[in-house]
C-alpha angles and dihedrals in degrees: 000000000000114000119216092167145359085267098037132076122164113202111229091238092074092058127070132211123200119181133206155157111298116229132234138045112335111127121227091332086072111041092051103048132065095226108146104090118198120199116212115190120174107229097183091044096041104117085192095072127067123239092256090047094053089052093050092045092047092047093042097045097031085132101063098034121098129221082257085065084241123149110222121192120168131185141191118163107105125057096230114077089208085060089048087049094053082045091058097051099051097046081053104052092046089044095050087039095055095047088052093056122111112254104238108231110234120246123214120247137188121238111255117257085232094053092052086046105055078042094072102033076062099051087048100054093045085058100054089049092056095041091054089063093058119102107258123255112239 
């Protein structure tokens, strides 16, 4: 079970992993083990998720999400595939947790006194320095 929040676990069967060769310089080590791992979770066909978390996941992560509704995550900098494992899941932990949280309406707020005022101090001071380039009037 992988846990994104205090409410949700996600059992491991509903996420994939698909290994391959990292790219890049490396040397032998590279082009002889299958370290890139690539994590695919189904985000419409997921059972664990509830209808409204599917739609918020699916808004909020439109970009990494595929026509097939499937969550892909790689990742290659480490040389174990077991680290790059670890990696993949963490990323997407943090990745599916961020996209459940409640968005925090904004409250209005005034402008502080002391904000206006330094504005326009601003503004002031601005206007004598241009004035002060202008040719005097005799």
């Amino acid at each position: 079970m992988i846990s994104i929040t205090h409410t949700l676990s996600i059992p491991e069967n509903e996420i994939t992993f698909l290994t391959s060769r990292s790219s890049g310089p490396g040397g032998q080590h590279v082009n002889k083990t299958s370290s890139k791992v690539t994590l695919v979770f189904n985000v419409q066909d997921s059972p664990s998720l509830s209808d409204y978390q599917k739609t918020l996941i699916m808004s909020r992560l439109s970009g990494r999400i595929n026509t097939k509704g499937e969550l892909q995550l790689s990742c290659e900098e480490h040389r174990s595939q077991f680290r790059n494992k670890e990696e993949v899941v963490s990323r997407f932990t943090k990745m599916l947790a961020e996209a459940l949280k409640p968005v925090r309406k904004r409250r209005k707020t005034k402008v502080p006194y002391s904000a206006k005022r330094k504005r326009l101090d601003n503004k002031k001071k601005r206007s004598e320095v241009k004035k002060g380039r202008s040719k005097p009037s005799y």
